[in-house]
N, C-alpha and C positions, 0 to 999 in steps of 0.2 A: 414490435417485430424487428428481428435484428437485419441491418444491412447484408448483410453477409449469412452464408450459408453457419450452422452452429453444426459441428461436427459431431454425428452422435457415435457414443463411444461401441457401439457392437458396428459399428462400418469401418472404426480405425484400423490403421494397418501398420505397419514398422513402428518408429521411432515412436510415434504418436498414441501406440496400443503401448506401447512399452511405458510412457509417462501419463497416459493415462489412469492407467492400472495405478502406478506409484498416487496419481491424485485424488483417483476412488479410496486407497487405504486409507488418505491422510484425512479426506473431507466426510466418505460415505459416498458422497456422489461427485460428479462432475461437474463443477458447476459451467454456467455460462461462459461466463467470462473464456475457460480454458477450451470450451468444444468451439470458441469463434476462434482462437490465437492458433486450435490445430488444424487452421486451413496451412499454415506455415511449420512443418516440423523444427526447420529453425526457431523459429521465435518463440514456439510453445517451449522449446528444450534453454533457450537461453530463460525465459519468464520461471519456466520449473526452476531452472536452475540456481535462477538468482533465490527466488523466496527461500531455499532451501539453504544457500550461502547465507544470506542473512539472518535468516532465522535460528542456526546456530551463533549467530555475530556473540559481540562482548554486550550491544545494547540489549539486551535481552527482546523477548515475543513481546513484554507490555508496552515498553515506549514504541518498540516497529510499528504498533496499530497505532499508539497513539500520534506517532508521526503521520501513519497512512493516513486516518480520517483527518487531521487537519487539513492535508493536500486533497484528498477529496470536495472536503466544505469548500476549500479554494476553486477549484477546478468546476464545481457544478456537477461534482461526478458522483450520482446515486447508485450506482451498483456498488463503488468500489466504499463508498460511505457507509451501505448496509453491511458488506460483506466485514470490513475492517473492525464496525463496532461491534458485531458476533463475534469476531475471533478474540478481539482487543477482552471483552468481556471472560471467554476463555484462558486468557493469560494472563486474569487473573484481578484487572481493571476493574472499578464499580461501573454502575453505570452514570453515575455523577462525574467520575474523569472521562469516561469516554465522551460525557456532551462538553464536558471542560475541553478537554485536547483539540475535539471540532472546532470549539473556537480558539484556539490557539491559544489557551491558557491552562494553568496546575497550579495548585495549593505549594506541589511539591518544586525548590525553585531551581533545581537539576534539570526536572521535564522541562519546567517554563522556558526552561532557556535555550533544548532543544528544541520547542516549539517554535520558539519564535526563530531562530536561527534557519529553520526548515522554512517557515513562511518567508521568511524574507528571501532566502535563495530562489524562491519560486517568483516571488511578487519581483525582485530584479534579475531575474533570469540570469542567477549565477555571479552577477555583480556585489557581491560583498565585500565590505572591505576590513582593514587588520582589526577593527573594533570588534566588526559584527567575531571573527572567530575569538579573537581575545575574551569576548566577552563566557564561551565557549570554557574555555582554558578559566577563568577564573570561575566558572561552573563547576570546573570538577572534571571535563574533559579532557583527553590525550589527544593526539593527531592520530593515532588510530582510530579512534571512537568515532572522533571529527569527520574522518574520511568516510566511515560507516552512517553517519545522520546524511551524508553526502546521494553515499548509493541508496539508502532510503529514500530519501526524494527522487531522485532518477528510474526508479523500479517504480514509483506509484504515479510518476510523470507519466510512464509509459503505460502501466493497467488504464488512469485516468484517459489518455486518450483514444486507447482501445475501445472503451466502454460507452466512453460520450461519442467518438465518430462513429462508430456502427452500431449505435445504439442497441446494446446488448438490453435482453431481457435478465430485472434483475431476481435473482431466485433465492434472498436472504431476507429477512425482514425488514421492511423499508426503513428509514429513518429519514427526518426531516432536519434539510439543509436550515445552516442558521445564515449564508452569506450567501450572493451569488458570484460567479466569476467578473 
């Protein structure tokens, strides 16, 4: 049961009917996650807004998931863990890299090294130093890209503790954590 009220979408009104509707087109429904974030029309508009910024990014839809569920596994966070490896799956992911990514690994050594560059900014809360992005740049990354694995983490920072503090009900298929926070 979620801490918080879950806003259902026939009681929405302004801004929140307005990004609703845009997240019924995108999902089919509305998941949890977005009917607890539209007790804040801010927040649900900045959250739309980013998945949508990024989701067109240059990293493409399959590493975004695959970044998302490693910061999920990290975080302890099952909604956004379920929810991440359905889409990550959609965009196109097996489901052998989607349990790969959860753990912060890939065959492929491009992802590998946004994985772990994504875990490590989490596990030092942004304390990285010139290696960890060098390491990046000698992946095959630009400072754009760089800065885009950045807002990745910061967007699923943010789902993650949405979902863990007010314990959202999750309405994807579960998946099981391989680490705890």
């Amino acid at each position: 049961m979620s801490r918080i009220t879950l806003i259902a979408p026939a009681e929405a009104t302004g801004s929140v009917e307005q990004n609703f509707a845009e997240i019924q087109s995108a999902f089919g429904v509305v998941p949890n996650m977005f009917k607890a974030v539209g007790n804040s029309p801010s927040a649900l508009a900045s959250l739309w807004g980013s998945f949508a910024a990024l989701g067109g990014g240059r990293l493409g839809s399959k590493l975004g998931e695959q970044i998302a569920v490693a910061i999920a596994d990290r975080n302890a966070c099952h909604y956004c863990l379920a929810a991440h490896t359905g889409l990550g799956k959609r965009a196109g992911a097996t489901a052998e890299e989607m349990a790969e990514a959860q753990a912060g690994r890939s065959a492929d050594p491009r992802t590998a090294a946004a994985l772990k560059f994504a875990l490590s900014l989490v596990e030092q809360r942004g304390s990285v130093g010139s290696d960890d992005v060098n390491a990046l740049v000698a992946a095959g990354f630009d400072e754009g890209e760089i800065v885009e694995i950045i807002a990745h983490v910061a967007l699923n920072l943010f789902t993650n503790y949405v979902n863990v503090a007010l314990d959202v009900p999750v309405d994807f298929p579960g998946v099981k954590l391989t680490r705890t926070a």
